[in-house]
C-alpha positions as protocol buffer text, in pm:
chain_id: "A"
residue {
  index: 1
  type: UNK
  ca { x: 0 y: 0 z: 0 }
}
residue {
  index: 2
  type: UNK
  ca { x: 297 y: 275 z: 80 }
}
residue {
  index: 3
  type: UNK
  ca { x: 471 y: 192 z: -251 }
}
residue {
  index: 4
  type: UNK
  ca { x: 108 y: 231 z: -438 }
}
residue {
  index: 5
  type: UNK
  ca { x: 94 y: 549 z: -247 }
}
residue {
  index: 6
  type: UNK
  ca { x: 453 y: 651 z: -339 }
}
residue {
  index: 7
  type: UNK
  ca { x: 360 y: 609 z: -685 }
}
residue {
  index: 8
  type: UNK
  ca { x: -1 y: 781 z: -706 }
}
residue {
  index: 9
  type: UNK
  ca { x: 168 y: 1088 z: -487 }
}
residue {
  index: 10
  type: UNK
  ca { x: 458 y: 1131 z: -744 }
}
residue {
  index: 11
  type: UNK
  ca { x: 313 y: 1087 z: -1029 }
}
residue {
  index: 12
  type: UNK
  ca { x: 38 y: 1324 z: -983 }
}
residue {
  index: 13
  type: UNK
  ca { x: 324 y: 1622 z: -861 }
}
residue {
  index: 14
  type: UNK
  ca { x: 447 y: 1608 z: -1176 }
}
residue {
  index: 15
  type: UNK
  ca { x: 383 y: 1970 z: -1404 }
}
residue {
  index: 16
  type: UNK
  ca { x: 312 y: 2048 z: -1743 }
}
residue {
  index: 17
  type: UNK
  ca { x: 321 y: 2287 z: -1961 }
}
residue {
  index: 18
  type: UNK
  ca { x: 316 y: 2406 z: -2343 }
}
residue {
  index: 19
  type: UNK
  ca { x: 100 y: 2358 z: -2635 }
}
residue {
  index: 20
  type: UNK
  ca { x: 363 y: 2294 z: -2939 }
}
residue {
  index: 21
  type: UNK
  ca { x: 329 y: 2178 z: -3303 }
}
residue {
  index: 22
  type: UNK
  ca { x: 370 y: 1821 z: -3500 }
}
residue {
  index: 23
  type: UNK
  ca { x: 693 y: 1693 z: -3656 }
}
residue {
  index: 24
  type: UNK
  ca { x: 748 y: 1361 z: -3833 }
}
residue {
  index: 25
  type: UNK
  ca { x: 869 y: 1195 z: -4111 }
}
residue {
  index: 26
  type: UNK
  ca { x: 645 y: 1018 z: -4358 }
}
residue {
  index: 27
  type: UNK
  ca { x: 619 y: 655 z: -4230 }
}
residue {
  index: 28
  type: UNK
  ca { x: 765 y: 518 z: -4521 }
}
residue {
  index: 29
  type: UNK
  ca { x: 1100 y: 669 z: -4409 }
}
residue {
  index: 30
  type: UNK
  ca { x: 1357 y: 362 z: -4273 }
}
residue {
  index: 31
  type: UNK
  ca { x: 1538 y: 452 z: -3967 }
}
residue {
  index: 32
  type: UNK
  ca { x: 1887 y: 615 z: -4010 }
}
residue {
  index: 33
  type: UNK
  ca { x: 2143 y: 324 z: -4146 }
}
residue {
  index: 34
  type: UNK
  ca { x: 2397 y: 517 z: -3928 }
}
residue {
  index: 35
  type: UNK
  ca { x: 2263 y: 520 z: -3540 }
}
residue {
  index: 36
  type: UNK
  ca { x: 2340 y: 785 z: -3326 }
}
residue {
  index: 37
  type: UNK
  ca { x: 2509 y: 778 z: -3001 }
}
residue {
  index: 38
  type: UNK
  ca { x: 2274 y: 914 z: -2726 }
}
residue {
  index: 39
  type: UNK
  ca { x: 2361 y: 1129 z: -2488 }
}
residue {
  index: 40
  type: UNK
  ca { x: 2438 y: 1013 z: -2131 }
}
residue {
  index: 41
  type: UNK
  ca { x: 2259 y: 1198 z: -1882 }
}
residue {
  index: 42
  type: UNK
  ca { x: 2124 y: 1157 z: -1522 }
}
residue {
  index: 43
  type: UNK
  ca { x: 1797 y: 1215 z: -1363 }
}
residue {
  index: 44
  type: UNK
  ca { x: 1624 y: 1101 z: -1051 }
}
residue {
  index: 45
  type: UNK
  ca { x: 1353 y: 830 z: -1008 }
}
residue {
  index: 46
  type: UNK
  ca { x: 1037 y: 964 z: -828 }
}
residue {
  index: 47
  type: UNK
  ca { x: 1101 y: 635 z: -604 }
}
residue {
  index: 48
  type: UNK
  ca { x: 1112 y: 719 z: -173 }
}
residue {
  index: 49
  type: UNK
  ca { x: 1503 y: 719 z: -207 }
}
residue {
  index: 50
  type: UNK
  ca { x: 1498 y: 921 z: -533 }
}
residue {
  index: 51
  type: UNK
  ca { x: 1762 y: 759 z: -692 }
}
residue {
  index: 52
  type: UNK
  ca { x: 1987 y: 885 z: -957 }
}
residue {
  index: 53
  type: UNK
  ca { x: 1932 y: 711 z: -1282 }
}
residue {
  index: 54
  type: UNK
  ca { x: 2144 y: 697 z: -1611 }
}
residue {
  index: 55
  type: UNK
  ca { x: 1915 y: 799 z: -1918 }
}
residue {
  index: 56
  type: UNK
  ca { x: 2041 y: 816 z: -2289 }
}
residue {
  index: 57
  type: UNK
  ca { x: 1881 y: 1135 z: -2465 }
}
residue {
  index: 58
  type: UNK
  ca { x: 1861 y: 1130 z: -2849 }
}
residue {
  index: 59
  type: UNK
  ca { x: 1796 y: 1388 z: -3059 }
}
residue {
  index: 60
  type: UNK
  ca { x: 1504 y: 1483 z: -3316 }
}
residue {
  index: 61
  type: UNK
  ca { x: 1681 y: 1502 z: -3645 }
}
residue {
  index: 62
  type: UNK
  ca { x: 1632 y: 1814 z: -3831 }
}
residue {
  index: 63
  type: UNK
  ca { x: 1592 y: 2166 z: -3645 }
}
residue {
  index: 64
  type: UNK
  ca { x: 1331 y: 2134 z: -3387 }
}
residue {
  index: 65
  type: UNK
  ca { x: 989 y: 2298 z: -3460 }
}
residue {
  index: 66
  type: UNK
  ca { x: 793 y: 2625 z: -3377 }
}
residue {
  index: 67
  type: UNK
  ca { x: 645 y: 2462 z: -3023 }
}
residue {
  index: 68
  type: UNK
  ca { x: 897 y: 2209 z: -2952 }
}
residue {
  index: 69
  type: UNK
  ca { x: 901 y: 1858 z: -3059 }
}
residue {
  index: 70
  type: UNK
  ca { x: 739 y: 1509 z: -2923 }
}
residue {
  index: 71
  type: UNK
  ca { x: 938 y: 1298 z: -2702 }
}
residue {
  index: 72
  type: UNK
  ca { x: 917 y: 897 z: -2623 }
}
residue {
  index: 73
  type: UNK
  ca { x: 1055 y: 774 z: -2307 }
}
residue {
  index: 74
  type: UNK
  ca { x: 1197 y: 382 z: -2382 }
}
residue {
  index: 75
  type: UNK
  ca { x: 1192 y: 144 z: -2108 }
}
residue {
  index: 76
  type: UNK
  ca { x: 1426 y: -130 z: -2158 }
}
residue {
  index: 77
  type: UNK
  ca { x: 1326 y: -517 z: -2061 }
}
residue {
  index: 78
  type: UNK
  ca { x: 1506 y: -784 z: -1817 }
}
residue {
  index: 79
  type: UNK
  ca { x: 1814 y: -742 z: -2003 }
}
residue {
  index: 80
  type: UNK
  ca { x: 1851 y: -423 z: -1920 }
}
residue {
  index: 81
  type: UNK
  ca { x: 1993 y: -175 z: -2162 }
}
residue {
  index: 82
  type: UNK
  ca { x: 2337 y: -284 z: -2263 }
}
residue {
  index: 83
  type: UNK
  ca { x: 2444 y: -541 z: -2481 }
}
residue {
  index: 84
  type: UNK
  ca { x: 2537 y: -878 z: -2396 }
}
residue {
  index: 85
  type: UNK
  ca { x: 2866 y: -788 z: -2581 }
}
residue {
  index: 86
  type: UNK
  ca { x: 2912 y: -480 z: -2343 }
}
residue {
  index: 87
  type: UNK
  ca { x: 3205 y: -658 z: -2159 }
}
residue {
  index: 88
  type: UNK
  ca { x: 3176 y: -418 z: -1852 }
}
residue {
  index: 89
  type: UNK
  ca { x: 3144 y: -91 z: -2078 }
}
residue {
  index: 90
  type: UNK
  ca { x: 2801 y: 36 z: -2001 }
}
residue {
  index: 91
  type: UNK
  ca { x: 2794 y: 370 z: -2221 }
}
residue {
  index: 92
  type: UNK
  ca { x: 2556 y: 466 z: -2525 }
}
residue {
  index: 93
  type: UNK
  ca { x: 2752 y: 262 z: -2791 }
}
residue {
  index: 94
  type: UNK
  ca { x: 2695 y: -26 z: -2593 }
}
residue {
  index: 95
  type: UNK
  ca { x: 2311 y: -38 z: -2627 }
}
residue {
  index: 96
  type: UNK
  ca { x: 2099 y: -303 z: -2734 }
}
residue {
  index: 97
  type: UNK
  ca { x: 2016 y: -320 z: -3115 }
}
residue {
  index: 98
  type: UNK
  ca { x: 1662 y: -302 z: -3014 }
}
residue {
  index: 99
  type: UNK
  ca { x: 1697 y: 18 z: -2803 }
}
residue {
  index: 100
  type: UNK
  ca { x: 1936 y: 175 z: -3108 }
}
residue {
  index: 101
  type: UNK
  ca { x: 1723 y: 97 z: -3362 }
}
residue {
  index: 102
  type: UNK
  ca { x: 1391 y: 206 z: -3169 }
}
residue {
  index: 103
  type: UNK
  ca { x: 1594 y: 542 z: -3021 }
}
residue {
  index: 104
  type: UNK
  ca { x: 1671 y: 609 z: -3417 }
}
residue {
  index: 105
  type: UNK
  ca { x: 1341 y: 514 z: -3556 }
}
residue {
  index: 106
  type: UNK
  ca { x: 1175 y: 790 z: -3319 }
}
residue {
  index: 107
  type: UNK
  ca { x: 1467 y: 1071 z: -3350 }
}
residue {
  index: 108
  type: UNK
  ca { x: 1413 y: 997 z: -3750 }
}
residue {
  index: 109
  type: UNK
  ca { x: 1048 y: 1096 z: -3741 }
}
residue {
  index: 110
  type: UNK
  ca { x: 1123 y: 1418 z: -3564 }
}
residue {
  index: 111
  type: UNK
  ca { x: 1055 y: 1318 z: -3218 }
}
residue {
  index: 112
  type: UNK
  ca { x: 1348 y: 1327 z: -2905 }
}
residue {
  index: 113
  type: UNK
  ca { x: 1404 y: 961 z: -2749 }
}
residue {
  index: 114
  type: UNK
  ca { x: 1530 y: 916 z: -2376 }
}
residue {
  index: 115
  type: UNK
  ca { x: 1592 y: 499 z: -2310 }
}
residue {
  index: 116
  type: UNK
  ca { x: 1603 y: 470 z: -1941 }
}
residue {
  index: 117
  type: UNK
  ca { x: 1826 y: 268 z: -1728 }
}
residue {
  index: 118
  type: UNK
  ca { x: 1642 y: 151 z: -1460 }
}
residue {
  index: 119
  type: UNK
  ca { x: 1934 y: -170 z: -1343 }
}
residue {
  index: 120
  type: UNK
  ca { x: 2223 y: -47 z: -1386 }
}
residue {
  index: 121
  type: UNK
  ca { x: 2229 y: 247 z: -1131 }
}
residue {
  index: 122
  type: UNK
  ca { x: 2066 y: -3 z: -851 }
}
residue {
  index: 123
  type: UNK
  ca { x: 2374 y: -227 z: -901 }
}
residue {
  index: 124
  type: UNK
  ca { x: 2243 y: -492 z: -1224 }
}
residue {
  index: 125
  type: UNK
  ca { x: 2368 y: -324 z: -1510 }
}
residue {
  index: 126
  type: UNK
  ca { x: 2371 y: -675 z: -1704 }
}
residue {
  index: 127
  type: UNK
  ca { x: 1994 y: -746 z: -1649 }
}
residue {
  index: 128
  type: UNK
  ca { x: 1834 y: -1066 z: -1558 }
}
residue {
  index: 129
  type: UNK
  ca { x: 1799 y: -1392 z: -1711 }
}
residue {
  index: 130
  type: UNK
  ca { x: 1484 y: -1552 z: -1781 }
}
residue {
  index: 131
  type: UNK
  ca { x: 1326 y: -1798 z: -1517 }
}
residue {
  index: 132
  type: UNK
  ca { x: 1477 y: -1537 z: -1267 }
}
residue {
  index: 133
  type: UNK
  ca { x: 1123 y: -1383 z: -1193 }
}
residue {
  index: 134
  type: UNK
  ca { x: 1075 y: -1499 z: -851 }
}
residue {
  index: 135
  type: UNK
  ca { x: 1427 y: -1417 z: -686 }
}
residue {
  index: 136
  type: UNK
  ca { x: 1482 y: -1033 z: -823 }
}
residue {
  index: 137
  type: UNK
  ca { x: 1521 y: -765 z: -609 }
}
residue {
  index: 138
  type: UNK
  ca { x: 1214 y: -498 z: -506 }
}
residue {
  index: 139
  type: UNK
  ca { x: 1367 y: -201 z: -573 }
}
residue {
  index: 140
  type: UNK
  ca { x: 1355 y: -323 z: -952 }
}
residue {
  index: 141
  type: UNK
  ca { x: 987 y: -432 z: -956 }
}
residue {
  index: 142
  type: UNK
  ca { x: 791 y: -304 z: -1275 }
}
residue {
  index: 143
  type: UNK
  ca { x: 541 y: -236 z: -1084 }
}
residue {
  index: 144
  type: UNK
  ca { x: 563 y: -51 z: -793 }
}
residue {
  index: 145
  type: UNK
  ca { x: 909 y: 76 z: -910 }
}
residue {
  index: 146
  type: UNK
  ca { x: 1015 y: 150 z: -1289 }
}
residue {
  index: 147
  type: UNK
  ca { x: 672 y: 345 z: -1320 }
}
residue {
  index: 148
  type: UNK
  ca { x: 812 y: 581 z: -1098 }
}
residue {
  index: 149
  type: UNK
  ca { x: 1121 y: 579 z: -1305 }
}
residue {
  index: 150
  type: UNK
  ca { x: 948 y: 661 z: -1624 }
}
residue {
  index: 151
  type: UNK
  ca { x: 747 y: 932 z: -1427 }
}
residue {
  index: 152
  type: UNK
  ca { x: 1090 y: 1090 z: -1349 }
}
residue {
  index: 153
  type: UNK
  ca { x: 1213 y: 1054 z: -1750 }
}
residue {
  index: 154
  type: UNK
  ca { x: 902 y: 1270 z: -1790 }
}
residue {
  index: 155
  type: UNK
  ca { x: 972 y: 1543 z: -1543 }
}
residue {
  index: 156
  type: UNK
  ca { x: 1344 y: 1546 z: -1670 }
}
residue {
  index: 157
  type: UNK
  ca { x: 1251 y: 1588 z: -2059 }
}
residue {
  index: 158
  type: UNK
  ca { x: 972 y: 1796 z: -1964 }
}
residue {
  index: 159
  type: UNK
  ca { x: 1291 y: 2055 z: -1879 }
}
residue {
  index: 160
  type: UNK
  ca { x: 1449 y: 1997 z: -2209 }
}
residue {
  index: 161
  type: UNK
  ca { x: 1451 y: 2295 z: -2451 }
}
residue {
  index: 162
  type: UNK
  ca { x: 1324 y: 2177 z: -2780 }
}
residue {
  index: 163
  type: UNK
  ca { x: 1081 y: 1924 z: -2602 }
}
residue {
  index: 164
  type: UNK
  ca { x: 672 y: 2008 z: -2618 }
}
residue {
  index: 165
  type: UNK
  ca { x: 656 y: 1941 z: -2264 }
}
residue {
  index: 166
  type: UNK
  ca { x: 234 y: 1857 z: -2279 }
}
residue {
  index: 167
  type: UNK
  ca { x: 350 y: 1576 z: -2608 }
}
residue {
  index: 168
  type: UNK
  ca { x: 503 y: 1267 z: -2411 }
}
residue {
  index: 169
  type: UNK
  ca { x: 475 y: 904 z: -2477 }
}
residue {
  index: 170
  type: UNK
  ca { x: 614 y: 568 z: -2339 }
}
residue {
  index: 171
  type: UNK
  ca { x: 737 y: 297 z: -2463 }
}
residue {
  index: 172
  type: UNK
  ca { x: 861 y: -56 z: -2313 }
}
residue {
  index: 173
  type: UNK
  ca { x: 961 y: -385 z: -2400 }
}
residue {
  index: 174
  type: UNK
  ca { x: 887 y: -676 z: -2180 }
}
residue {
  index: 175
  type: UNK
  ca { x: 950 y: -595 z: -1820 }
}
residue {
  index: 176
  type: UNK
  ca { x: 961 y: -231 z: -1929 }
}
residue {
  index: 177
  type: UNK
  ca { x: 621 y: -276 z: -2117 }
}
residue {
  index: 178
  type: UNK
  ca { x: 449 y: -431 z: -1774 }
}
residue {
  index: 179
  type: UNK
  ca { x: 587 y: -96 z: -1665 }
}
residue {
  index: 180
  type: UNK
  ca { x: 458 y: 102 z: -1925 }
}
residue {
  index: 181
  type: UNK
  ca { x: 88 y: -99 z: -1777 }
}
residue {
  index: 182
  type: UNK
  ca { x: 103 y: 35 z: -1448 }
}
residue {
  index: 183
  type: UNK
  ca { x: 265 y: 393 z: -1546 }
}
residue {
  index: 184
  type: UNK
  ca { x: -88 y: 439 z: -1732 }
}
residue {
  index: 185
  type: UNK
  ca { x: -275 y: 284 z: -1478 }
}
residue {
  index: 186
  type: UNK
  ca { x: -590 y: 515 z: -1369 }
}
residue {
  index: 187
  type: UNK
  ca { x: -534 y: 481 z: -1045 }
}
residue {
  index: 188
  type: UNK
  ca { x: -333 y: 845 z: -946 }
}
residue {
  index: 189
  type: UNK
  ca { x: -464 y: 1105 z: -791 }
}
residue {
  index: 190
  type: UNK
  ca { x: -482 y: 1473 z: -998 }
}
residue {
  index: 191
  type: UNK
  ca { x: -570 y: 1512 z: -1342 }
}
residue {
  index: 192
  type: UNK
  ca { x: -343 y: 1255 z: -1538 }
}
residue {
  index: 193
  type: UNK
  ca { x: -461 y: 1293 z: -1869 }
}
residue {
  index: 194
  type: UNK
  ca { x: -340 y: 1655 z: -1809 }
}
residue {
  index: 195
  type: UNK
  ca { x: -15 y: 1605 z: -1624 }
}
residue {
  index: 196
  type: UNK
  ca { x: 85 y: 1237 z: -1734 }
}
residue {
  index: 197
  type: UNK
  ca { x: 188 y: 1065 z: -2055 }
}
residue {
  index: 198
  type: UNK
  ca { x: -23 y: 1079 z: -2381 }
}
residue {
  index: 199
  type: UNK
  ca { x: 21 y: 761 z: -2464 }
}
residue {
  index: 200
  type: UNK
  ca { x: 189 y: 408 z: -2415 }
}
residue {
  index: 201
  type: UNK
  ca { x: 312 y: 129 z: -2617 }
}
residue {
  index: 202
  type: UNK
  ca { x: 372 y: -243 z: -2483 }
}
residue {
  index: 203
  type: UNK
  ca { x: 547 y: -454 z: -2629 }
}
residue {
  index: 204
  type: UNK
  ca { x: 509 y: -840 z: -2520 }
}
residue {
  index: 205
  type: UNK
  ca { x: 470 y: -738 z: -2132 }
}
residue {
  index: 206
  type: UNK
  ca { x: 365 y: -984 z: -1818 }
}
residue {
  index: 207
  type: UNK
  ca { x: 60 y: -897 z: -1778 }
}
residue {
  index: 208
  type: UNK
  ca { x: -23 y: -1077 z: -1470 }
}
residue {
  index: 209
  type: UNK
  ca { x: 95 y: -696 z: -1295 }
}
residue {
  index: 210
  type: UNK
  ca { x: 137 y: -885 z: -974 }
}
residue {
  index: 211
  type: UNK
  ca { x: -230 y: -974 z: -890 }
}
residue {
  index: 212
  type: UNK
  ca { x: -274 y: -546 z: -840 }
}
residue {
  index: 213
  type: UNK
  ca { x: -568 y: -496 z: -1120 }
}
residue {
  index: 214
  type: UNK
  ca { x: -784 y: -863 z: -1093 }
}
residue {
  index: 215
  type: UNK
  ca { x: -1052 y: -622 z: -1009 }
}
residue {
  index: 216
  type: UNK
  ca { x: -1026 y: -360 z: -1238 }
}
residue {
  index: 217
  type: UNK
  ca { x: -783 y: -233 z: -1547 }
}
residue {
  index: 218
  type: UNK
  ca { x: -818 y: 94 z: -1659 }
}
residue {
  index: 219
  type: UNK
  ca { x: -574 y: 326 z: -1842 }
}
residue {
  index: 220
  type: UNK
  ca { x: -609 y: 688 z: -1809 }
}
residue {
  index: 221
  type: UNK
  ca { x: -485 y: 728 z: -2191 }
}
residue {
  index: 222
  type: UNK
  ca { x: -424 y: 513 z: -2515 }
}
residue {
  index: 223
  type: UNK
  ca { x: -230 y: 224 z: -2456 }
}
residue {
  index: 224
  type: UNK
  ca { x: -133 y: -22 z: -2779 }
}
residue {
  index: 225
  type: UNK
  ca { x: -23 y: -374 z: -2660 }
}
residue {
  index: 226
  type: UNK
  ca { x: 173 y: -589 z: -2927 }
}
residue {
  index: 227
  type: UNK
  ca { x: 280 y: -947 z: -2890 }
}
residue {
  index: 228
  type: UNK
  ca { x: 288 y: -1270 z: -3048 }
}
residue {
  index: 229
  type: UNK
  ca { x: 119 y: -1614 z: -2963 }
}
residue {
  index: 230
  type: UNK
  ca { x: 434 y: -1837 z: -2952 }
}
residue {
  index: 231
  type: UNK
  ca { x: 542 y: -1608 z: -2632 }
}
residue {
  index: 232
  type: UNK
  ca { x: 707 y: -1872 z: -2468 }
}
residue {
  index: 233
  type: UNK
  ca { x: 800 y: -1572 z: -2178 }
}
residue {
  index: 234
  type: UNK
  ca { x: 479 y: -1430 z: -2078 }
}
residue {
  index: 235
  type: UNK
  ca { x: 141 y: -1516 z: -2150 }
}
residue {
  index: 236
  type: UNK
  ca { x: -79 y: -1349 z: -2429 }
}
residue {
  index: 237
  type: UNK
  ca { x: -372 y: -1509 z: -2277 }
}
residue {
  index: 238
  type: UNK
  ca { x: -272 y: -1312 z: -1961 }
}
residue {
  index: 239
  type: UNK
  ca { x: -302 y: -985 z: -2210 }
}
residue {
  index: 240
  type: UNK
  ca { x: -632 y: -1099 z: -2351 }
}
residue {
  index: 241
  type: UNK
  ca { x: -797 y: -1126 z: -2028 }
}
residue {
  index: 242
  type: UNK
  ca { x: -646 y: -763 z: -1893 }
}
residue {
  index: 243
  type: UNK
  ca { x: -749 y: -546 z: -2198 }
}
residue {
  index: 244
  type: UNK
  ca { x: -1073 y: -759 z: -2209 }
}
residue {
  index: 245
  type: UNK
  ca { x: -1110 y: -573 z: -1870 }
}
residue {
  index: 246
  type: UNK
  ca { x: -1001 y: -208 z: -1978 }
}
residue {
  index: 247
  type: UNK
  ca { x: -1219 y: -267 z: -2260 }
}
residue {
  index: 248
  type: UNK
  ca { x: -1489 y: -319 z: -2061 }
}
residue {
  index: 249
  type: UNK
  ca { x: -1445 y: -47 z: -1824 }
}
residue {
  index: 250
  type: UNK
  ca { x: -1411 y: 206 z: -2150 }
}
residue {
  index: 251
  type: UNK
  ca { x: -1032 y: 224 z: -2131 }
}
residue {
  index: 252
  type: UNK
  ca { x: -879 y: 292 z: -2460 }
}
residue {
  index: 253
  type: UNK
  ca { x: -655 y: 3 z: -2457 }
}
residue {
  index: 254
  type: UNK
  ca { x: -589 y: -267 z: -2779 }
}
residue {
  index: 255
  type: UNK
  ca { x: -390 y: -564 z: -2797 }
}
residue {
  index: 256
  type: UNK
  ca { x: -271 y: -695 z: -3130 }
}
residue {
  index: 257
  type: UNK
  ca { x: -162 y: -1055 z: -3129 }
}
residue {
  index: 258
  type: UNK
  ca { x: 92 y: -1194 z: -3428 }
}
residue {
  index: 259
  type: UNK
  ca { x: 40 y: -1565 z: -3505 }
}
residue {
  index: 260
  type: UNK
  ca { x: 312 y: -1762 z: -3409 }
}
residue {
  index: 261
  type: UNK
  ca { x: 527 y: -1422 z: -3338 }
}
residue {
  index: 262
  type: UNK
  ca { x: 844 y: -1509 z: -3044 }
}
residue {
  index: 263
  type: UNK
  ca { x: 875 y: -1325 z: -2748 }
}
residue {
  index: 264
  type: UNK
  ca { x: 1094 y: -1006 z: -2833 }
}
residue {
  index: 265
  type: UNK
  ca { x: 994 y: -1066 z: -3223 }
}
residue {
  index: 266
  type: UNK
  ca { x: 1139 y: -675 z: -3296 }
}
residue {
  index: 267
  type: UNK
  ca { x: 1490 y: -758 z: -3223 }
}
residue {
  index: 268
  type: UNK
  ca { x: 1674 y: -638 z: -3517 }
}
residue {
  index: 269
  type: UNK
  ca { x: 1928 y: -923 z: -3508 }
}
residue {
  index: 270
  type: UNK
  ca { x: 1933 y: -1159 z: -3822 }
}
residue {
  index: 271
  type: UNK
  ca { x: 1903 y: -1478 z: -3640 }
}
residue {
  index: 272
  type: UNK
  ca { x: 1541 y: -1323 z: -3457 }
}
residue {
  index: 273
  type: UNK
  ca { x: 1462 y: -1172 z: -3812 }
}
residue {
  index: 274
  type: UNK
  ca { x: 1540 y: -1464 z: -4037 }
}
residue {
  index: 275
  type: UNK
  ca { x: 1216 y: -1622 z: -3859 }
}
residue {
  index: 276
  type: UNK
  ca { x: 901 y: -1537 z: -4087 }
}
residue {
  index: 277
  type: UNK
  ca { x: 651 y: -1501 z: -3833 }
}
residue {
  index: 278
  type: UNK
  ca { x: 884 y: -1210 z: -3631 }
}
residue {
  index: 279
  type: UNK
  ca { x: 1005 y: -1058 z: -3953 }
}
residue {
  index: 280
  type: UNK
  ca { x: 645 y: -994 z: -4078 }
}
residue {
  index: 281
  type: UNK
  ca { x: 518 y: -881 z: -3656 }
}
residue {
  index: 282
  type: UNK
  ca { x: 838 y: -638 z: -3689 }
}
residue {
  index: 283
  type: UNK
  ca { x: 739 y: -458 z: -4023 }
}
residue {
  index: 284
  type: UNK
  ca { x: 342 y: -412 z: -3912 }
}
residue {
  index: 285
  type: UNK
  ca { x: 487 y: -301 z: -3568 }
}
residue {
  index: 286
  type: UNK
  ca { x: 703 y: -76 z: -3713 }
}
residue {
  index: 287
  type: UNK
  ca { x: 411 y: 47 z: -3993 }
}
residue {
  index: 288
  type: UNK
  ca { x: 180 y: 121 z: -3721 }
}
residue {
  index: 289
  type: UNK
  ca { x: 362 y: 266 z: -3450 }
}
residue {
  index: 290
  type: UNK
  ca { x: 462 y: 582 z: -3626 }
}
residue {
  index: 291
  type: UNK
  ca { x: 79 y: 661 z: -3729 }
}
residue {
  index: 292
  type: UNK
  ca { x: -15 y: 567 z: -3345 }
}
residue {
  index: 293
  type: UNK
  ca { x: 229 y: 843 z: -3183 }
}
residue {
  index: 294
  type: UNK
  ca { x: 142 y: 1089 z: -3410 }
}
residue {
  index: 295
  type: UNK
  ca { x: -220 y: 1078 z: -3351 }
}
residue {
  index: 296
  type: UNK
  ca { x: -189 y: 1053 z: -2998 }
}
residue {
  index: 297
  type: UNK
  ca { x: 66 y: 1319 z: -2922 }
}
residue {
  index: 298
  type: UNK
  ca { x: -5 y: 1577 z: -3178 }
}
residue {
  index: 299
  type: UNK
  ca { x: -25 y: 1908 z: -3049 }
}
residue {
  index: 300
  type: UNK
  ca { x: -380 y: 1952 z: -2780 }
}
C-alpha cells in the first residue's frame, strides 16, 4: 500500500506545460542506417530514495519545430539496456540493437528519445535472465518501481529545450512494457490525462501486474499492446484477459496478437529476423507505430 501510495503521490506532482506543433517523417522513411550515439545523462527516479538514474537522450533530427518537438521515453526489458557484448562498458555505444534501432526510428520521425536505465544504477547493469522472476530484487519491480522511473524521465525531458513538454509518450519492451501498464494505470490522484503521458506502447509485457488490477484495469490514456502467440515468456492469454477488462471499463486500450510471433519478435538481429513469423510482426509493428504516436501526441 505505501509503494502504491509513493507512486499515485509522485506521479500526480508532476507539471506540465506548453502547447507545441507536429513533426514527423512520412512513415515510409527507414530509420537512419547510421545510429546515433545518445547522450548520457542523469535524472532522478520519483522512487522514496529518489535515486539517480542513467538515461540516454537522443535527438530529433532536423531543427526542432515552432512549439517544440514530441518525445518517447523507452523502457528497456530484463536485459537491461546494454548489450550482452558490453564486456563491462556500459555507455551509449553499448546499447541493445533493439533500443538503437527504436531510439533512431523515433529521432528519424522528428521526435526526441530518452531509453532509461532503470538496473544499472541499482547495481544490475547486465539485467536478468529468464526464469529469474521470482528471486529479483524490489527495488527493480515493474510495478511498484520503474513506473516511478518513467514518471521521473518525464519530469526530466519535460525541462528539455526543444521538447513540447504537454507531447510525451512511453514505450517498453517486456518488463519495461508491464511498466509502461502500471505507469498508465488510472489509479493516481490529480488530473493525469493533463499532467501524465499521452500515450503508451507495450510490447510483449507480463501482464499478470502482480495480482494489483484482478478487479479492475483501466488506463487513463491510449495504450497499444503488441505481442505474439508463440510467447514462450509471458502469456498473451494473460493480455487478452487484462485489456478484455479495460475494454470493458471504456479504457482505450488494444492488444494486437501476431500468429506464431516469439517473445521479443522486434529484435533487429538476423538470427530473430530470419524467422518469418517475427520478420512480418516487426514490419506491421514498425508500420503502425509511427501513425499511433502521431495521432496521440499531436499538439492539444
Amino acid at each position: 500500500m505505501m509503494k502504491r501510495l509513493m507512486m499515485a503521490t509522485a506521479a500526480a506532482a508532476i507539471v506540465v506545460a506548453s502547447t507545441p506543433a507536429s513533426a514527423r517523417q512520412d512513415a515510409a522513411t527507414p530509420p537512419a542506417t547510421e545510429q546515433t550515439v545518445g547522450e548520457r545523462i542523469v535524472f532522478r527516479s520519483m522512487d522514496e530514495p529518489r535515486t539517480e538514474l542513467v538515461g540516454y537522450l537522443f535527438r530529433p533530427s532536423g531543427p526542432t519545430p515552432e512549439g517544440g518537438a514530441p518525445a518517447v521515453v523507452l523502457m528497456h526489458g530484463r536485459g537491461g539496456v546494454y548489450s550482452s557484448l558490453a564486456d563491462g562498458v556500459y555507455e551509449a555505444r553499448n546499447l541493445t540493437l533493439r533500443l538503437k534501432f527504436w531510439a533512431d526510428y523515433w529521432t528519424d520521425r522528428g521526435y526526441y528519445a530518452l531509453v532509461v536505465d532503470s538496473f544499472g544504477p541499482r547495481g544490475y547493469p547486465t539485467g536478468f535472465a529468464a526464469g529469474t522472476y521470482s528471486s529479483r530484487p524490489p527495488e527493480i519491480n515493474e510495478v511498484t518501481i520503474r513506473p516511478l522511473d518513467a514518471y521521473g524521465a518525464l519530469r526530466f525531458l519535460r525541462g528539455v529545450d526543444g521538447v513540447a513538454d504537454d507531447r510525451v509518450g512511453l514505450m517498453g519492451f517486456s518488463n519495461g512494457a508491464s511498466t509502461v501498464l502500471a505507469a498508465l494505470a488510472d489509479d493516481k490522484p490529480g488530473d493525469m490525462r493533463r499532467i501524465g503521458f499521452r500515450a503508451g506502447v507495450a510490447l510483449y509485457p507480463g501482464c499478470g501486474l502482480q495480482g494489483r488490477f484482478r478487479q479492475a484495469y483501466k488506463t487513463y490514456a491510449p495504450v497499444e499492446v503488441f505481442m505474439g502467440t508463440a510467447d514462450k515468456e509471458v502469456s498473451p492469454e494473460s493480455c487478452r484477459t487484462l485489456v478484455d477488462r479495460a475494454q470493458a471499463a471504456g479504457a482505450p486500450v488494444n492488444l494486437t496478437l501476431y500468429p506464431d510471433a516469439a517473445h521479443g519478435f522486434d529484435d533487429p538481429s538476423r538470427s530473430r529476423q530470419a524467422l518469418a513469423a517475427n520478420a512480418s510482426a516487426t514490419r506491421d509493428v514498425r508500420d503502425r507505430l509511427d501513425d499511433f504516436f502521431e495521432a496521440q501526441l499531436a499538439p492539444r
